[in-house]
N, C-alpha and C positions, 0 to 999 in steps of 0.2 A: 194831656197825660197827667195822671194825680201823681205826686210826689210820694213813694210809700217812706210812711213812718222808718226812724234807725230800729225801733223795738222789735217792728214788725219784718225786718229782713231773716230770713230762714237760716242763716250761720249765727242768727243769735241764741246762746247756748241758754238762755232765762226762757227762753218762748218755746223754744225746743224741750226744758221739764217742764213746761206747763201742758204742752200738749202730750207727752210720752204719758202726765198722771191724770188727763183728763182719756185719754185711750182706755187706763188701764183703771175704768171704774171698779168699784167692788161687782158689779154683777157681769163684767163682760172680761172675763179671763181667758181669753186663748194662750196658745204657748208662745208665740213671738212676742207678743204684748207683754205678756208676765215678767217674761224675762229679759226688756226692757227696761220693765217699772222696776227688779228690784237692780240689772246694773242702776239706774241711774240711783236709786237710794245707796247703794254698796257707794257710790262715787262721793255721795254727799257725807255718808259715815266718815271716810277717808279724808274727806275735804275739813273734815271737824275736827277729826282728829290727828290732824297736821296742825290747824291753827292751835289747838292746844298744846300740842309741843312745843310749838313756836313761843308762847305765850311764857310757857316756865321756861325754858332756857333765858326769854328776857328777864322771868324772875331771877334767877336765878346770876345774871350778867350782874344785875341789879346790888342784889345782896352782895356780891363778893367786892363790888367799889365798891358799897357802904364800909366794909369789912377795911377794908385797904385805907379807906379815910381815918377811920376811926385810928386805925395801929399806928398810922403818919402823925395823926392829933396825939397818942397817948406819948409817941416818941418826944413832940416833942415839948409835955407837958414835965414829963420826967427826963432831962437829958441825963441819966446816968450810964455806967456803963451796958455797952449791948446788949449783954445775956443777962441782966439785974431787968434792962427794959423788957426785955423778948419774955423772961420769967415771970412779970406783971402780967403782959399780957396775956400767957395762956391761963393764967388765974382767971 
């Protein structure tokens, strides 16, 4: 008995859009198939645009410790009183 490939197991969700978009050529459009091919693109939109959420919120994490660094470093370049520093800083 051949050992089948991990790729080629049918719960694999990569082998599963390749067949759903090899179904749904341009010239063979039925109605189960079509709508199919576009859930799976609707799922891949969604998929894309979850990672790019993802991505600025880490920007975003990112920036605000630099921010945080920066006003620790200015405190304690200028130890003066609090609201003379805090007043620098939003200069």
């Amino acid at each position: 008995k051949k050992k089948r490939n991990r790729k080629d197991q049918p719960g694999n969700k990569m082998q599963e859009n390749k067949l759903l978009k090899s179904k749904t050529s341009v010239t063979i459009k039925t109605g189960i198939t079509q709508q199919k091919y576009h859930k799976s693109t609707q799922q891949q939109r969604h998929q894309k645009n979850q990672k790019k959420k993802h991505k600025e919120t880490k920007r975003a994490k990112k920036r605000k410790k630099k921010e945080e660094e920066e006003t620790y470093r200015l405190m304690e370049k200028y130890p003066l009183d609090d609201d003379k520093c805090l007043e620098y800083i939003e200069k």
